[in-house]
N, C-alpha and C positions, 0 to 999 in steps of 0.2 A: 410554576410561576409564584405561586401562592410561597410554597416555600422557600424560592428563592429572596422573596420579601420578609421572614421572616428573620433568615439568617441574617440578612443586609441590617434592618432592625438591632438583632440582638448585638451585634458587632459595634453597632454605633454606642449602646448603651454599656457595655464592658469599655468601650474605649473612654465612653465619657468619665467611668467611674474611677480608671487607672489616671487618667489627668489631671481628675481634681483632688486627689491624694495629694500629699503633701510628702517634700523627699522620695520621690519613686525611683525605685533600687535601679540598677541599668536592666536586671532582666525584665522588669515592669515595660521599662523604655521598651525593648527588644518586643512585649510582646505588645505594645500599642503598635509599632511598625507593621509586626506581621500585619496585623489586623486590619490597619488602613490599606495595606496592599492585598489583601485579602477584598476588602470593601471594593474598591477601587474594578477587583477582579467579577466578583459577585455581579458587579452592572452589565455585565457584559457576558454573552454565549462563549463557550469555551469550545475548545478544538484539543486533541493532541494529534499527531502526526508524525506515524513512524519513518522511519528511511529519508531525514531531510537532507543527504550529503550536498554539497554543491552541483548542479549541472543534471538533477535529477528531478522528475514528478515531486517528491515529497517536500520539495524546495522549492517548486514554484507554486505549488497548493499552499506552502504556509505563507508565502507574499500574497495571495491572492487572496486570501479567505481573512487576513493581515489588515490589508484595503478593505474588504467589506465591515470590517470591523468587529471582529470576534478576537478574542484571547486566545494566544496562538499557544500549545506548548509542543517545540518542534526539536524531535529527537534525532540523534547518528551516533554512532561507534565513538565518533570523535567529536565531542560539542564544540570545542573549541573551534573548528571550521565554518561554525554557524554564524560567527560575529558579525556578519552582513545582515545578517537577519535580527541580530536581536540589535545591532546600532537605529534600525528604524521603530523603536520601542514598542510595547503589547506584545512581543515576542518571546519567549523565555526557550533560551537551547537547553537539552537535557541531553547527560547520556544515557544510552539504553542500547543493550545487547538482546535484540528480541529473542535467542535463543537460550538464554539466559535467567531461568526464575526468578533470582535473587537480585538481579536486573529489573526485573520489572518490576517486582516487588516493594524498590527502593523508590522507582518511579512511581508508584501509587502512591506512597507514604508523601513523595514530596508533591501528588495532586488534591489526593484527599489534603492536605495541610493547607494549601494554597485554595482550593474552592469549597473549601467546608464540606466536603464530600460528596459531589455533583460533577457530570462531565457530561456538555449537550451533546460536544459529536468525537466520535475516534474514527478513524481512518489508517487501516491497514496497509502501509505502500510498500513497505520495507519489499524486497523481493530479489531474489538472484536468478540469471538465466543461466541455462546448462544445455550446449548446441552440440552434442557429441551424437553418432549413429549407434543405435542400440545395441550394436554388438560390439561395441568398444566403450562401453562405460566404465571407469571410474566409481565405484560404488561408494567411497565415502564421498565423494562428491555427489552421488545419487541422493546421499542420505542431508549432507548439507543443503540442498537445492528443496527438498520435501521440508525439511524442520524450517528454513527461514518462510519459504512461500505457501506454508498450509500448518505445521503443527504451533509455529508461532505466537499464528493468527488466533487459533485456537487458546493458547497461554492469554495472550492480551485482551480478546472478549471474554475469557472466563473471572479475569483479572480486576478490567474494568467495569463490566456487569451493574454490581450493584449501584455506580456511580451514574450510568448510563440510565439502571432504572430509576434512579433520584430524581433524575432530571426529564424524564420521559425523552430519553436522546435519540442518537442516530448511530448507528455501525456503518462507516463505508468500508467496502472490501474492493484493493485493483484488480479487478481478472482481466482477464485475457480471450481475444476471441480462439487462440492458441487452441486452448481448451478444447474448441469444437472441429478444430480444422487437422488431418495428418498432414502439418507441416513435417517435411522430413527434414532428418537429424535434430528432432526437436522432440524426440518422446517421451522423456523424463520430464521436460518443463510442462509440455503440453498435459502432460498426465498432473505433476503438480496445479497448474490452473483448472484445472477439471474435478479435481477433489478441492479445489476451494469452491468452487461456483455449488456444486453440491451442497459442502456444507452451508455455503451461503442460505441457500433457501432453503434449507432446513431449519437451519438458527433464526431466519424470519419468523417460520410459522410457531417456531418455540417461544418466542421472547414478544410476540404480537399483544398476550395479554399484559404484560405488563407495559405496553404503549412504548415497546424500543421499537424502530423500525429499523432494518437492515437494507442496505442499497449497494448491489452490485454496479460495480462500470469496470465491462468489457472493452479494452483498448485491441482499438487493431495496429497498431503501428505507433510508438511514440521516441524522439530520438533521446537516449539518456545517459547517463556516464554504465548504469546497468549493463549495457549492450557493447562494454569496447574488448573484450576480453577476444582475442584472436589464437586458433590453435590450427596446428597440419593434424592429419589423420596419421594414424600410429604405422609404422613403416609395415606393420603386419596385419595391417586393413584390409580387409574383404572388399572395403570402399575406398582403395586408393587411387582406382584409375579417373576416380569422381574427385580426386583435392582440391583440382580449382573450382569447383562448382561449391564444395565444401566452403572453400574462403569468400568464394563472395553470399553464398550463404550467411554468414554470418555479419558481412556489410548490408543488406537488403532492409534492416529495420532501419539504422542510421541513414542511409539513402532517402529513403521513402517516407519513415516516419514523420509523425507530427510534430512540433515543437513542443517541448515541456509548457514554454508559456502558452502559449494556444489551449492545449490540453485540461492544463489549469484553470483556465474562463471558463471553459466548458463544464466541467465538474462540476465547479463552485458556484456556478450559475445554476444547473441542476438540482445541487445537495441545498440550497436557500431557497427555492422552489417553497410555497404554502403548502403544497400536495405534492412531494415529490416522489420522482418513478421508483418503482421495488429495483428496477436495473436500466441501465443507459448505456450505450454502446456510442463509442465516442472513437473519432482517427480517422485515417484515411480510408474514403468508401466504407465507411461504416454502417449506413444503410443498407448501402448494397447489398452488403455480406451478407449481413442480417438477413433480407429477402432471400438471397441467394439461398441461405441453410435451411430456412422452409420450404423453398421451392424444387429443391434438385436433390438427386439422394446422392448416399452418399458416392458412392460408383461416380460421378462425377468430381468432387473434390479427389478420390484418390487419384483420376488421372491427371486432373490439372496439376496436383501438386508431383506428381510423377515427369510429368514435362516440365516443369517449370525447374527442375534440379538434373534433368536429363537424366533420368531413370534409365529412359530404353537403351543412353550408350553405354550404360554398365549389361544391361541385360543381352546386348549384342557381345560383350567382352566375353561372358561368362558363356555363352553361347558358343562361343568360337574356340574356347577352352577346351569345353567339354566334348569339342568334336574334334581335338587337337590329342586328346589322350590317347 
């Protein structure tokens, strides 16, 4: 706080002194602008927010967080998509390639510039799913699906770190209840969510002295543009006699899930909290689950998720195979 007053201060007193010059060159001009938008920015909690494509979490977080009133700065591959977002102003689209160093890199340069080198909250959304059965993966897809939803994350907090510790900020991280659950045809993601949640509370208990906090929220179900991506099983599938369970497999989050705006309330009502939770588990039957995974071992979740993809009519095919040799 303290020093976000002083910056505010010193901002006003360079600007005054650039004003009252006499003939100031245009770069003089140029940097009184920065600076009042800089000022302007400084009054206000700052945000950035990775993965804001259209029709996605990252895009209804930054409308929502928008309204409460914080300084949005809301990133995607392609900023120019974002002009919805930044026509209701406090908004700034940036592009950013979270897999990308020198991407983020650029993106620091242009936040430390804009907030004098302070940033209250970042928020990790960016994320890809990858719905294939573990013996038919795609490995560079395996390795795409780990760098955006875990090695990333990692790039981006080590990145914005020191601006987080400036401001005595906040890290939110999306998991996923994935993570805890053998969703089948899900092991790659599921395993990706599961090495972020880890590192999540690791990087809590590291960054605690320096007054960052870190806030997991585990989504059970939410419907996004992330999730429209449709595929068959490979014609030399071990799991082809399972395709249609396959495909609607992969309908079942859109189905079910929660709405991005819904989603967004929820978070952003959480993450503004005076004392907010280390983690919050937000979506459809989100408590439940939650109970659910204290209470039942796991021998319970394998079957459910076994019947719920019909397992046993694969296990009957393979059965009937094997006695057909």
């Amino acid at each position: 706080m303290y020093e976000r007053l002083r910056v505010y201060i010193n901002s006003w007193v360079v600007l005054l002194r650039l004003y009252t010059r006499p003939n100031p060159s245009l770069r003089k001009i140029k940097r009184v602008l920065r600076l009042y938008s800089a000022m302007s920015i400084q009054s206000k909690k700052t945000i950035l927010i990775t993965g804001c494509s259209p029709g996605g979490i990252g895009y209804a977080l930054a409308r929502e967080f928008h309204t409460r009133g914080l300084h949005v700065f809301a990133t995607a591959r392609n900023e120019k998509a974002l002009a919805d977002l930044t026509a209701l102003g406090g908004i700034e689209a940036l592009p950013l390639e979270v897999t990308s160093p020198e991407s983020i890199s650029e993106l620091k340069r242009h936040i430390v510039e804009r907030t004098g080198g302070s940033l209250d909250y970042l928020v990790n959304n960016a994320g890809r799913n990858y719905t294939v059965p573990a013996l038919d993966l795609d490995f560079a897809e395996v390795e795409e699906c780990f760098d955006i939803n875990v090695i990333s994350v990692m790039r981006m907090c080590q990145a914005f770190g020191p601006l987080l510790i400036q401001a005595s900020g906040t890290i939110i991280n999306i998991g996923s209840a994935a993570a805890d659950l053998p969703y089948v045809f899900g092991s790659v993601y599921n395993a990706s969510k599961a090495a972020l949640h880890s590192y999540s509370e690791t990087l809590r208990v590291e960054l605690a002295p320096f007054d960052v906090k870190v806030m997991l929220v585990v989504a059970t179900g939410v419907k996004t543009n992330v999730l429209r991506i449709h595929r068959d099983l490979p014609k030399d599938s071990v799991f082809l006699p399972l395709n249609a369970e396959y495909r609607q497999r992969q309908l079942q989050p859109r189905e079910k899930g929660m709405s991005a705006t819904d989603f967004a309330a929820e978070v952003v009502e959480a993450v503004l909290k005076p004392k907010p939770a280390a983690s919050i588990w937000t979506g459809p039957q989100a408590t439940m689950v939650w109970l659910m995974l204290g209470l039942f071992p796991r021998v319970f979740w394998q079957y459910y998720f076994s019947r719920l993809i019909n397992m046993d009519k694969l296990a009957r095919i393979v059965k009937d195979q094997k006695k057909n040799k």
